[in-house]
N, C-alpha and C positions, 0 to 999 in steps of 0.2 A: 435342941428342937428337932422333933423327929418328921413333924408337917409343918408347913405354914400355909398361913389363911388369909385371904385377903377379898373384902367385901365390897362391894360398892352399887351402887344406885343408876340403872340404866335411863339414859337419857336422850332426848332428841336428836343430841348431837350423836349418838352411841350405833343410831339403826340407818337402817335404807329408805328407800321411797314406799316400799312396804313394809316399816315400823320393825323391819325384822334384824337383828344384829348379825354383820354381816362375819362371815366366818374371820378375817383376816382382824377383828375386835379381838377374838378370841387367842391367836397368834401373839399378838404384842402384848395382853394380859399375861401371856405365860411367857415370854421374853422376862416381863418385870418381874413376876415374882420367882421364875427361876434360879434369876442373879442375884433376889435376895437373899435365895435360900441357901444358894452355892456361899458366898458372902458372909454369909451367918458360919460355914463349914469351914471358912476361909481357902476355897475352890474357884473365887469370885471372880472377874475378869480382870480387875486392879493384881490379884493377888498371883495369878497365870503369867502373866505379861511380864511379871518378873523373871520366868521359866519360859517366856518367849512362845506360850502358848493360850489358846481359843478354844471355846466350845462353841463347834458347829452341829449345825442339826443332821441327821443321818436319814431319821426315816421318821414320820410323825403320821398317827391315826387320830381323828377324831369323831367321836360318836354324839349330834342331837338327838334328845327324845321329843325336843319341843323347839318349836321358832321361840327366841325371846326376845319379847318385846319392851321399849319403855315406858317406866314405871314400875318397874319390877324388880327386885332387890336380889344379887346374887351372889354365889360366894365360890371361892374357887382356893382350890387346897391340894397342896404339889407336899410326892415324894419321894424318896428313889428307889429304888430297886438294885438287886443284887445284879454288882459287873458283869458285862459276860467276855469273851474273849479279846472283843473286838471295839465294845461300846458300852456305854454307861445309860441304863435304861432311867428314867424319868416320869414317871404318871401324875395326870392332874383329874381329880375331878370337881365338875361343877352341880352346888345344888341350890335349890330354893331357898326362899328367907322361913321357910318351912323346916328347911334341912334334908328334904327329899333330893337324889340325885337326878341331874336331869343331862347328864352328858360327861363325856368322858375323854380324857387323852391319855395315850401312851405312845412314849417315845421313846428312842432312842440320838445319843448323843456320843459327839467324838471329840478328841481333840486334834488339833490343827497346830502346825508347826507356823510361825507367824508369819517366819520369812522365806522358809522354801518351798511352802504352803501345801505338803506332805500331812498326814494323817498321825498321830503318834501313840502306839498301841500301850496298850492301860498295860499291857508287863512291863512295858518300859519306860511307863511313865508313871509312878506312885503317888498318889494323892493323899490326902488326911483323910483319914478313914471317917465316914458319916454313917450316923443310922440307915441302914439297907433293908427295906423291906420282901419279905420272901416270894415268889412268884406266885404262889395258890391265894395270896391275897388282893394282886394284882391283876388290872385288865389286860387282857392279851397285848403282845408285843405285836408289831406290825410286821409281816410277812413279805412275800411277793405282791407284786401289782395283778390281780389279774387282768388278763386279757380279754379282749369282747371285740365284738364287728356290728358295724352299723352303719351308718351315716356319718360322713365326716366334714370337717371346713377346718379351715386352716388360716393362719392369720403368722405374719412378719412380729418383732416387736424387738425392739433397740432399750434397753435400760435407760432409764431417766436419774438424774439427779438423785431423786428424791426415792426411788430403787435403791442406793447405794447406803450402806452402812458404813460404823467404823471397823470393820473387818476389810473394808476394801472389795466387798462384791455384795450381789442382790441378797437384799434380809428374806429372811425364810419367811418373815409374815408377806411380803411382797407378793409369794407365790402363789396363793389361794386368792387373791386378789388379781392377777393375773389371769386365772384360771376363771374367776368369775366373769373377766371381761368377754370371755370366748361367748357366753351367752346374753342374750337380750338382754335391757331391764325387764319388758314383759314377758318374758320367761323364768326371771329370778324373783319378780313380783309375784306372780301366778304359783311358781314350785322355789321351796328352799333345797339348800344341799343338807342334806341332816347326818351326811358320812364323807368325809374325803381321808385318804390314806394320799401322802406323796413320801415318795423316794426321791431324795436327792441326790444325785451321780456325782456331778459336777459340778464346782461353782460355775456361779456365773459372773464373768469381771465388768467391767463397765464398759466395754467396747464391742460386748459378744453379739451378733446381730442372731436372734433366736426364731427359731419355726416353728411354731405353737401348731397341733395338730390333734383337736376333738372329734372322741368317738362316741357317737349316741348311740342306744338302744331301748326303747321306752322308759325306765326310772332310770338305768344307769349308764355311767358315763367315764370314760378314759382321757387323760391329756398324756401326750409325748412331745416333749421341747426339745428339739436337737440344735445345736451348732446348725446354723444354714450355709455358712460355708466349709466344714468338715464332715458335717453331718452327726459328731459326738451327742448320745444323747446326755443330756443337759438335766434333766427330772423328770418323773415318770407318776402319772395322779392316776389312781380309780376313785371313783364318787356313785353315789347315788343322791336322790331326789323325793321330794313327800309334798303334797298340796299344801303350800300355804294359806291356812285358814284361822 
């Protein structure tokens, strides 16, 4: 199986207070069908843990063309991409019950050594080989974060419970959610995010107390989370903004 596809029916339960799906939906949609795809490769997280390893997320882009709203039927279809030295690229994209596309991910993935919780480079760790698709077919791989100046605030924030995974640190869908808390609801009502790119540095463990630190400048927007006691930064977002309408 060289894609997988997975459909489903957006619902009240699915959006925000402005009917719009909130980006960190789109995060644990690609968690699930990640795993099944991997799974299906027998790369899956049962089949790792044998080999005392994890796929954690390295760098993730996602591109809206449209707020989706409920009652709207959408499909979403993951696949990977040729290794590269360092990381295991991964693209998803989402389209209409039309079959037009209306948004995009491309990622990159690592693995993770479980217990000394070290990175383990793909020469040195050989997997079952799966259908690899070529990069001219692919949406670009995520980059650097650019940088911008503007207007800043800043906010403390402690992991919850409910932050925590079974990796034993904050889920990568946690963090665009995170990230949306930095702004108002009547600012997330008014404008959606229709682009965020995050690099993630460093985990985060359940004890780490984090400095969230937003940069605005008219559409767009930076997050940098550092350790507030080391100052290590922690993940690194660029985003941009479109009217909710």
């Amino acid at each position: 199986m060289e894609r997988m596809r997975d459909t489903r029916l957006i619902t009240p339960a699915d959006v925000d207070m402005a009917d719009t799906v909130p980006l960190h939906f789109w995060f644990h949609w690609m968690q699930i069908i990640a795993e099944q795809h991997a799974t299906y490769w027998r790369v899956g997280r049962n089949e790792l843990m044998t080999r005392n390893l994890a796929w954690v997320l390295a760098r993730l882009k996602i591109q809206l063309d449209k707020p989706v709203r409920s009652g709207e039927t959408v499909t979403m279809e993951t696949f990977a991409g040729q290794t590269t030295r360092t990381a295991y690229p991964r693209f998803l994209l989402i389209k209409n019950e039309n079959g037009s596309e209306i948004g995009r991910i491309s990622s990159l993935w690592a693995l993770m050594d479980f217990q000394s919780r070290t990175l383990a480079l793909p020469g040195k760790t050989p997997l079952p080989d799966f259908p690899k698709f070529p990069p001219e077919v692919c949406p670009p791989l995520p980059g650097r974060v650019p940088e911008i100046t503007g207007t800043k605030r800043e906010c403390l924030r402690i992991p919850q419970y409910e932050d925590i995974d079974i990796n034993q640190h904050v889920n990568n869908a946690r963090y665009p959610a995170w990230i949306g808390d930095m702004f108002t609801p009547q600012e997330l009502a008014a404008r959606y995010i229709d682009s965020l790119q995050i690099n993630y540095r460093h985990e985060i463990s359940p004890a780490t107390a984090c400095k969230l630190t937003l940069t605005e400048k008219e559409n767009e927007f930076s997050v940098a989370c550092n350790n507030s006691e080391t100052g290590t930064l922690l993940f690194e977002a660029y985003g941009t903004m479109k009217e909710n309408q």
